[in-house]
C-alpha positions in Angstrom: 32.3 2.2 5.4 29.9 0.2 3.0 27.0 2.0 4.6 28.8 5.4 4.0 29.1 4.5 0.4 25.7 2.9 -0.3 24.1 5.9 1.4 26.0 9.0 -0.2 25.8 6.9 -3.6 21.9 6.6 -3.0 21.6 10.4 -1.6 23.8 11.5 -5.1 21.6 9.6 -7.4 18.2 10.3 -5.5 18.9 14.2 -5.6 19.4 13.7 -9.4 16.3 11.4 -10.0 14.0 14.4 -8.0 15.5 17.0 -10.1 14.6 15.2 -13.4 11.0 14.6 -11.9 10.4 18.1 -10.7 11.7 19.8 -14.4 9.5 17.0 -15.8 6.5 18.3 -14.0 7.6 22.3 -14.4 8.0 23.0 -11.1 9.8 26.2 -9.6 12.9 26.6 -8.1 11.9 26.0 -4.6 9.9 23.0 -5.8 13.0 21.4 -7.5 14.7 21.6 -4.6 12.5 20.1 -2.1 12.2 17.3 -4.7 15.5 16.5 -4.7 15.4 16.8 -0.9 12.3 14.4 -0.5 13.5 12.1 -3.0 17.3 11.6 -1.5 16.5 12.0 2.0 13.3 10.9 2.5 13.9 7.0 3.1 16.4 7.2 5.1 14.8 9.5 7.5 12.3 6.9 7.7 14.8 4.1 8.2 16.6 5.3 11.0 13.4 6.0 12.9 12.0 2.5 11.6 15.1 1.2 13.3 15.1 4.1 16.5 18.6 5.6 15.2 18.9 9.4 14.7 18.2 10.5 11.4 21.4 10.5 10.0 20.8 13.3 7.5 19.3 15.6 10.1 22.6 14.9 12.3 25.3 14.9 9.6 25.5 18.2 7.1 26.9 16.2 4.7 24.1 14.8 3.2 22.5 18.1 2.5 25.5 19.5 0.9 25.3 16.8 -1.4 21.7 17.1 -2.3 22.4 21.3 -2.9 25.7 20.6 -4.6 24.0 17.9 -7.3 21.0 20.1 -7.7 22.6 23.6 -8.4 25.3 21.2 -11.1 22.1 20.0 -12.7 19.7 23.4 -12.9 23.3 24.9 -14.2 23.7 22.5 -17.0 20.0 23.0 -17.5 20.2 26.6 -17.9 23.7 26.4 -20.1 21.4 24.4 -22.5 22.7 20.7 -21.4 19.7 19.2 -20.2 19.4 15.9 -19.5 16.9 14.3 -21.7 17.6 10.9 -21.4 15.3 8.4 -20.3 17.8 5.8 -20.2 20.5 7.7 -17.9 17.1 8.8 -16.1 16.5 5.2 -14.8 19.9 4.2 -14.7 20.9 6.7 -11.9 17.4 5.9 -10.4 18.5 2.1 -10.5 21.5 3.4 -8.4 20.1 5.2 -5.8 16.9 2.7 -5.5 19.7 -0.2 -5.1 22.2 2.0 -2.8 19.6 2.4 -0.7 18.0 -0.7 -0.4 21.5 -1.9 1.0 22.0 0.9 3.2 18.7 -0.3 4.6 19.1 -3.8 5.1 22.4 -2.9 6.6 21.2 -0.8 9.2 18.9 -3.6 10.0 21.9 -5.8 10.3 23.4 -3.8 13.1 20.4 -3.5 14.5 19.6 -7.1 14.8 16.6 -6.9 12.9 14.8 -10.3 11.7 14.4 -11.4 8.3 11.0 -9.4 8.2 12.9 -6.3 9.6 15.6 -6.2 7.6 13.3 -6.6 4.4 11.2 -3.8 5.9 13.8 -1.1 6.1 15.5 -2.4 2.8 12.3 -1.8 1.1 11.5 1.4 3.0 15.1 2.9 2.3 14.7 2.3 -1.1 10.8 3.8 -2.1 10.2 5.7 0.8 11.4 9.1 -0.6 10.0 8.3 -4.5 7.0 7.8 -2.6 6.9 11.4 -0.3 7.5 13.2 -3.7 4.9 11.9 -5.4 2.6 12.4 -3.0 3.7 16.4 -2.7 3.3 16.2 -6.7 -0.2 14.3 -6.7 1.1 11.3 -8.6 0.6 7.5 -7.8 3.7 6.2 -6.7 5.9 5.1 -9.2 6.2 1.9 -6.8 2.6 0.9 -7.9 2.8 0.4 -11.7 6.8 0.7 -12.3 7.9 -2.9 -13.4 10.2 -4.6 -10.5 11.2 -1.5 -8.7 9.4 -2.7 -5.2 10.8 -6.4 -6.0 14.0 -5.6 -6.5 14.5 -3.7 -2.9 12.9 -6.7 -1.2 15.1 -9.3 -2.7 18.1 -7.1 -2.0 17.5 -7.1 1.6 16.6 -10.9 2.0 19.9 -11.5 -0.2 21.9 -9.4 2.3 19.8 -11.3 5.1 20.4 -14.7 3.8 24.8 -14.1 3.0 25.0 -12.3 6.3 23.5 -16.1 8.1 26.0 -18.2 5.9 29.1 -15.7 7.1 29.6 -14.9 3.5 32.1 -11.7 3.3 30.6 -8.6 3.6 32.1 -6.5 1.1 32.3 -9.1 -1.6 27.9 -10.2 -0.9 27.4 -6.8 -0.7 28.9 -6.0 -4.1 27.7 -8.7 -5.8 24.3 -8.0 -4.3 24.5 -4.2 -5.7 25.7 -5.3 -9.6 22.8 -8.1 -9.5 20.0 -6.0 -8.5 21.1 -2.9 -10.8 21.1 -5.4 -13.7 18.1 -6.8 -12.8 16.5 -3.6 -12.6 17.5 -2.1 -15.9 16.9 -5.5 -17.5 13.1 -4.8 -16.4 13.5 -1.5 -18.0 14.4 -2.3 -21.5 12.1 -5.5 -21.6 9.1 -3.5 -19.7 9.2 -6.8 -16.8 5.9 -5.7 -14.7 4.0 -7.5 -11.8 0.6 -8.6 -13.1 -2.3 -5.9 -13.0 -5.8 -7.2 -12.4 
């Protein structure tokens, strides 16, 4: 149940943070769609063939419906004159799906009975890997390689998940407190522009 909720939480907010991109960058209809498609879907396609599981979003409709149902909602508001202009509520709902993720990740490597190294791995890879696919397709440097903590923040929230589920903490309750710590964290970064060092 916790990895049905991080992941349609993460698929929700990732659908929304590729709509905002594509509009950003002026694409067409077909291109705001498959942003929000890449963006929500992209990492977790890659984490369940990181961790040799069927993709779950190419096996369950559900996760498409969600993508087309947030996307339409948004491109209506859009066109009813309510767009969504706000950088803040832009990152916020970024920081959501990022985090989401990132735990759906490190829990599937969990189950799988990944090591500390694999459970890291598809955190991280959960959590960037469909930013990444949609920048690529729009010809941007990942945001992952100059946005302050966002890489950082889905590695420590698998080796936090890692390092509760070893001490037998309770799952919902770490998992939780995992998710409100990392989202913090992140928009902390945000408002007081926290970056890794650039040479």
């Amino acid at each position: 149940m916790l990895l049905l909720i991080a992941e349609y939480l993460g698929i929700a907010a990732f659908a929304a943070s590729g709509f905002y991109i594509a509009v950003r960058h002026r694409l067409d209809l077909l291109g705001i769609y498959l942003s929000a498609f890449l963006t929500a879907l992209g990492g977790g396609i890659l984490r369940d063939l990181l961790s040799d599981r069927p993709p779950y979003s190419l096996t369950h409709s559900l996760p498409s419906v969600v993508v087309v149902a947030v996307t339409t909602i948004l491109i209506w508001r859009r066109m009813q004159d309510h767009p969504w202009e706000s950088k803040f509520l832009f990152v916020f709902v970024d920081a959501l799906g990022m985090v989401s993720f990132a735990v759906s990740g490190a829990l599937v490597g969990l189950e799988t009975g990944f090591n500390l190294a694999g459970v890291v791995l598809l955190a991280f890879t959960t959590a960037v890997g469909g930013g990444i696919l949609r920048d690529v397709l729009l010809n941007r440097i990942p945001y992952l390689l100059h946005g302050g903590f966002y890489g950082v923040i889905a590695v420590l929230v698998g080796a936090l998940l890692y390092l509760l589920h070893h001490l037998h903490a309770p799952r919902t309750l770490g998992v939780t407190l995992v998710f409100l710590f990392a989202v913090t964290l992140r928009m902390i970064a945000y408002l007081r522009r926290w970056h890794l060092p650039v040479l």
